[in-house]
N, C-alpha and C positions, 0 to 999 in steps of 0.2 A: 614883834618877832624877837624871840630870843636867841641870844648868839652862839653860833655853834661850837658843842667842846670841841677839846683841843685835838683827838682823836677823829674826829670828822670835818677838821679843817684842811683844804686840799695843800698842798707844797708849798702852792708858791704864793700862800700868805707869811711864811716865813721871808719872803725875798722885799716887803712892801719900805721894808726900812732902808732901802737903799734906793728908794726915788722919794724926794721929800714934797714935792709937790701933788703927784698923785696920792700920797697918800693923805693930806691935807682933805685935798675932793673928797675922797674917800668918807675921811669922820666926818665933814660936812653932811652928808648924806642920811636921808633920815631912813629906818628900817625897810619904811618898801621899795624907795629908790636905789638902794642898796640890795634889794633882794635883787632886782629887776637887774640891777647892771652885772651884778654877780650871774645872774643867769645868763646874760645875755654874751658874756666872757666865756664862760665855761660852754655854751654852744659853740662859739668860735671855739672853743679846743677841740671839742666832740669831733669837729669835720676836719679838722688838724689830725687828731687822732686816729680817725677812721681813716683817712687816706695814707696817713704813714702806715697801720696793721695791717690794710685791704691786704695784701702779697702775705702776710703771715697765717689767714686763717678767717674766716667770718666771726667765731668764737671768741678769737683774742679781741676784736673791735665792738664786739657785744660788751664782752665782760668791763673794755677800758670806756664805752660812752657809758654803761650802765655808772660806775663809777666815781667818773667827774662830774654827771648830771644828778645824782640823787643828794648830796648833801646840802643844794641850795632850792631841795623842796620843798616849802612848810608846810606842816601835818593841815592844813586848812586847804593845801592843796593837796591831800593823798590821792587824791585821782590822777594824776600828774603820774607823781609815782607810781603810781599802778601802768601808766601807758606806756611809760620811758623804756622799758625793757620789748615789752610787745611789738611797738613801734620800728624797733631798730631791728627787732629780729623779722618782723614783715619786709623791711626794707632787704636785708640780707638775702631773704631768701626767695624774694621775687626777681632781682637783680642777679642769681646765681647763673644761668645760664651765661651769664656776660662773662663771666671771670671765673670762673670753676677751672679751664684749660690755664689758666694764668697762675693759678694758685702752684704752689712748689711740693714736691711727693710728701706725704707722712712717712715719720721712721718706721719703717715694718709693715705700715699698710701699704704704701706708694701711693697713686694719686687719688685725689678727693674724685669722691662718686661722679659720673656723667650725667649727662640730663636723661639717660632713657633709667640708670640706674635708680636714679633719685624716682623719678616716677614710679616706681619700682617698689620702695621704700613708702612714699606714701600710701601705697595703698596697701600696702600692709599697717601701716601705723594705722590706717581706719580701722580692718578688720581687730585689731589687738585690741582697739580700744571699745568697738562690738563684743568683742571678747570678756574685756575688763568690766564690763555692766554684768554678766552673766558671772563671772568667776571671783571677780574681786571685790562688784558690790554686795550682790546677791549671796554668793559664796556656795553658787550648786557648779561642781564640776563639771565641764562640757566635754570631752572629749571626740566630738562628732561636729565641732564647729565649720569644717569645710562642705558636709552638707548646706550650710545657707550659701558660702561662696562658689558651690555649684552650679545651685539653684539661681543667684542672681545671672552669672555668667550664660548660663541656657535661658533664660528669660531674653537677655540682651542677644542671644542667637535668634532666636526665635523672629523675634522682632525688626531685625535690622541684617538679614541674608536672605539668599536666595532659597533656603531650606523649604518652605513650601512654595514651592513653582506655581502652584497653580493658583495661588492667590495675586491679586495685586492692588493693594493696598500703599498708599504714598501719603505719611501726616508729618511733615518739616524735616526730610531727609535732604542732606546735603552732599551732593557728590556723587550722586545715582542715577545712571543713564535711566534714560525718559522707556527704554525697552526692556530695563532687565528687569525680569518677575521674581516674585517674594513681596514678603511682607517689610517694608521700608518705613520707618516712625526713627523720628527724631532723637539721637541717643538721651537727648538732657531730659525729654517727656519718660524715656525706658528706665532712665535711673528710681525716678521715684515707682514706675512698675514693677519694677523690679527687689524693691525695695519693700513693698507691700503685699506683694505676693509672698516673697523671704518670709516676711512676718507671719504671714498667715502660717506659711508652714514650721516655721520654731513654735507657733501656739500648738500644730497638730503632733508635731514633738512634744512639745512640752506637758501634754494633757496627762500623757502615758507613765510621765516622771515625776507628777506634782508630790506622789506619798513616799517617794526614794530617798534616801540620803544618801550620803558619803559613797562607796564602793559600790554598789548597786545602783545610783543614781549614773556613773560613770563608765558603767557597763552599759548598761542602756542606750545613753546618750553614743556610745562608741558602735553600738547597732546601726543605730539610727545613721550615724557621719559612715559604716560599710554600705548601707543599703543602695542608699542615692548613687553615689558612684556602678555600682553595677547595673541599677536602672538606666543610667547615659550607655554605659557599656554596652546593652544587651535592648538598648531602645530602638534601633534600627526596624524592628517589628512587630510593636505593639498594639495586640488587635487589627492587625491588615495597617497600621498608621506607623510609618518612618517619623519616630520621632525627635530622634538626636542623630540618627544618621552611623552610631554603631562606635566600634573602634573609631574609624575614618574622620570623627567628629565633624563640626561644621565652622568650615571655610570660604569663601572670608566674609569677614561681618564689616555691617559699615561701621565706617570714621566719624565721630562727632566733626561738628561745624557750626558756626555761625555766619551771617554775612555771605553766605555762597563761598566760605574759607574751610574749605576739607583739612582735617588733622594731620592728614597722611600726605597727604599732598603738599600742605604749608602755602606760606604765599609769600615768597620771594624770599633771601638771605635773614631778613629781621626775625621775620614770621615762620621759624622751620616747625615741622612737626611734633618734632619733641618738647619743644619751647611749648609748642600748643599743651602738648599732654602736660606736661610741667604747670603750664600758666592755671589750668585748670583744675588739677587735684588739689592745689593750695588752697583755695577755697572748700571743696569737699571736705579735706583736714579741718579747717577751719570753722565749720559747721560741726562736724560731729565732735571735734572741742567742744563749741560751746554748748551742743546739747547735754553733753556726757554730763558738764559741769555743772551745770543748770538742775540737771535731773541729780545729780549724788544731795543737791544741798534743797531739793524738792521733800512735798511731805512721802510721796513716792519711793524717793531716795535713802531716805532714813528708815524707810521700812524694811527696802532689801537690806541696810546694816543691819536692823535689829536681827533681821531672821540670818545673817550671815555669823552673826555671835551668838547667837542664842535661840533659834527655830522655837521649844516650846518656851519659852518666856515670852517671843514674838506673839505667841498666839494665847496666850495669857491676856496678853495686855489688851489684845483686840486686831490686831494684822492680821487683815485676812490671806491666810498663806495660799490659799490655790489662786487666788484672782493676782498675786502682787509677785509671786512665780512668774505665771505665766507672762505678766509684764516684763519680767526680767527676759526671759526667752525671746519676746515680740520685738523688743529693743535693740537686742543682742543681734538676732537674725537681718533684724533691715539693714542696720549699717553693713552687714557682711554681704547681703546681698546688693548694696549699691557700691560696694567694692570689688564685687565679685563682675557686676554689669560692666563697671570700668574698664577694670584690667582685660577684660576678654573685647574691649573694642580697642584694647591700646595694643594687642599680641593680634587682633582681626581675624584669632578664631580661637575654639574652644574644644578641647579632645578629656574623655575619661579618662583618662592617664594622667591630667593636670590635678585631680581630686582624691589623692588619696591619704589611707590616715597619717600618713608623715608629715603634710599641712596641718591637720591639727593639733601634731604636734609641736611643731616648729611656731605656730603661733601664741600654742600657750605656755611655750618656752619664752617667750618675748614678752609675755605678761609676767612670769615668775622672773624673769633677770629683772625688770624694769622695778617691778615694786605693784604688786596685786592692790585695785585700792585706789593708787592715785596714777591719776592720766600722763602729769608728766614725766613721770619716770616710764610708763607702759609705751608712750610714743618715744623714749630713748631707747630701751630695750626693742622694741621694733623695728628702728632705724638702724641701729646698730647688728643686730644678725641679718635684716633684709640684706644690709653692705655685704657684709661677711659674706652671704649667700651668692652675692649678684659678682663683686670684686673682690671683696677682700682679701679670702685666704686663696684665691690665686695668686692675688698679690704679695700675701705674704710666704706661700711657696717659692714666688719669685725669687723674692728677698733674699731666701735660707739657701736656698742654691746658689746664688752670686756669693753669700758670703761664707759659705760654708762647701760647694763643690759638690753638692748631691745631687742627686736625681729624684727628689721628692714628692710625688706629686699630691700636695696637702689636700685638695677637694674631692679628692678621692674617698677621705676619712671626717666629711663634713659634720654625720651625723654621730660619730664620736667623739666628735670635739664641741660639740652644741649639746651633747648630753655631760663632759666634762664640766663645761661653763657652765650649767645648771647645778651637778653636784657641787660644785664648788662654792657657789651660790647658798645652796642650800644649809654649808657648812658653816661658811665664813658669815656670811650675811643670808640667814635665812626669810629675812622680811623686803627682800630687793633692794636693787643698787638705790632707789630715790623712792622710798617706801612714803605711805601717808603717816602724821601723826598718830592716826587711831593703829594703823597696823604696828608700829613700829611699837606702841605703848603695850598692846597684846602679847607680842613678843616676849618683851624685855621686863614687860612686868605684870603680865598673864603668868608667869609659870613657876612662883616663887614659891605657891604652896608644898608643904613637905609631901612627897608618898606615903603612902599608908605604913608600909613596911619599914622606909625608914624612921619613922617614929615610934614604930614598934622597938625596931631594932636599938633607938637612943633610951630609951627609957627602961629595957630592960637591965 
């Protein structure tokens, strides 16, 4: 193992000259014994560290174990590396419900998110990042994307309320008297139904859009995301069949559960209900991580880039563009539509009023702040206006009043301030806040060619 420069040497190998014994042991030490106790030091600092941060932020205690634990990795361990940051942020943010109330206000936002908030948050990071296969890998504008998260949320009705009475149907529902009729299935079996059906219908979507591009392609898609919403609207009597139940939507939908342990109900002070919905979108996120990831660096993957740079050079080469669309579409809708199942068992109902294009907009405002392209920027940008949306700029209303004496009421002007953030965006940092390499290289070094005119104009 070679010894690390001087720039990646932690502190307090500077202090070793002033114990003459331990430092003796020390050079005694042959390279892996030395790796091994160095790691096993800098663990004891990590949980030193983490518990003096814990009160300052999750963030700060990421960034400080990420830190003092990466420079006694050796490259024969980069798997290591790779876990150390994951690791710690899985710990943070399963253990948040413990200490979120304990954390101390942000300047301007005030306090960190609650657990119904954060729940909240994830399931839009899912949809965003359903979103970001369609918009950011692909590169065909959606602008209709809350059609899937319609559509899964009315699936997960469907399936788990009282809305058809006269059925009754019981496959691992939890928390369902033995007498109330409707159709009752298991929310965790509805997700993936729910999921699949979405798909099907982003393909039935996507058929009608496969020879569209740009503006046209966007229009379309914007069709499509008015339609669905008025079909919930105006479904109360279709063909003699009640089948969203109208304005009035449908109320209430069951609670996921396992164990005979209802969501809603919780099971005693440990086990509260939100904990539950908390405990359980972490994995959802978690999943469509690693799908997203999986599929951008697939041969699948590479194909919606080609056709996202380049459509006829894609089909030059040989990408079959209407079969590897429509995948983008199918991809795009399941995750939405098993975000869509979620959320509307975590709220226990679902109204056409929840589905309009302002959701699509706000989500693929969260895709364009975060950085089109790459996942972890799309799930900060998603997390980040979810907040805004759920606390924030009430909290920062609060803020401006205390410290300024207005009467302002900032969430009032939501949607001009999430179009500000966007222009701004757009100006300052057109390629998003945590852009991917390819995107950022597009950018900065797509656009250097001269126009026409101005080389006319230099040469005359």
């Amino acid at each position: 193992m070679t010894e690390l420069p001087e720039y990646r040497r932690p502190w307090w190998h500077r202090w070793t000259g002033l114990f003459g014994a331990p430092r003796r042991r020390w050079r005694a030490l042959d390279d892996r014994q030395r790796w091994q106790a160095g790691l096993v030091l800098r663990a004891v600092l990590v949980v030193v560290l983490l518990v003096i941060a814990w009160p300052l932020g999750a963030l700060v205690a990421i960034l400080m174990a990420a830190q003092y634990l990466d420079p006694y990795i050796p490259n024969e361990h980069a798997w290591a590396r790779r876990a150390v940051v994951p690791t710690i942020i899985a710990i943070v943010a399963i253990t948040y419900p413990f200490y979120n109330e304990s954390l101390g206000e942000m300047r301007l936002f005030g306090a960190f998110p609650d657990v119904n908030t954060a729940v909240i948050m994830g399931v839009y990071v899912i949809m965003a990042i359903g979103l970001n296969i369609v918009v950011g890998y692909a590169g065909l504008l959606d602008l209709g994307y809350v059609a899937f998260y319609a559509m899964g949320a009315y699936t997960c009705a469907w399936l788990a309320s009282v809305q058809f009475a006269g059925q009754d149907i019981r496959i691992g529902a939890v928390g369902v008297g033995g007498t109330t009729p409707g159709i009752h299935i298991s929310i965790w079996v509805i997700l993936l139904v729910a999921g699949l059906l979405t798909a099907l219908i982003g393909i039935l979507i996507g058929l009608p859009t496969l020879r569209l591009r740009g503006d046209y392609l966007a229009i379309v898609t914007l069709g499509f995301g008015e339609i669905l919403p008025q079909v919930a609207n105006n479904g109360d009597n279709l063909a003699g069949v009640n089948l969203t139940n109208g304005p009035n939507g449908i109320t209430p939908i069951d609670a996921p559960g396992f164990f005979g342990v209802n969501f809603q109900q919780g099971s005693g002070s440990f086990f509260t209900g939100p904990r539950l919905y908390f405990w359980f979108v972490l994995p959802l996120v978690m999943i469509t991580v690693f799908c997203s990831l999986r599929l951008r660096d697939s041969r699948l993957g590479r194909a919606w880039i080609a056709i996202r740079e380049d459509e006829t050079a894609a089909a030059a080469m040989g990408v079959p563009l209407m079969r590897t669309k429509t995948w983008a579409y199918a991809t795009g809708a399941f995750f939405g539509g098993v975000a869509g199942a979620y959320f509307a068992s975590f709220k226990s109902s679902t109204f056409p009023n929840d589905f309009n294009f302002n959701i699509s907009a706000f989500i693929l405002s969260m895709v364009i702040l975060g950085g089109m392209g790459n996942v972890w920027g799309v799930m900060f940008g998603a997390a980040f206006l979810a907040y805004l949306n759920q606390e924030g700029l009430a909290n920062i209303g609060h803020s401006l009043n205390q410290t300024f004496g207005t009467h302002l009421e900032v969430p009032l002007y939501q949607f001009g301030i999430y179009g500000a953030i966007i222009v701004l965006t757009m100006l300052i940092r057109p390629e998003g806040l945590i852009p991917s390499a390819r995107r950022r290289a597009e950018f900065h070094e797509g656009v250097a060619d001269t126009p026409l005119y101005d080389a006319r104009h230099d040469t005359a």
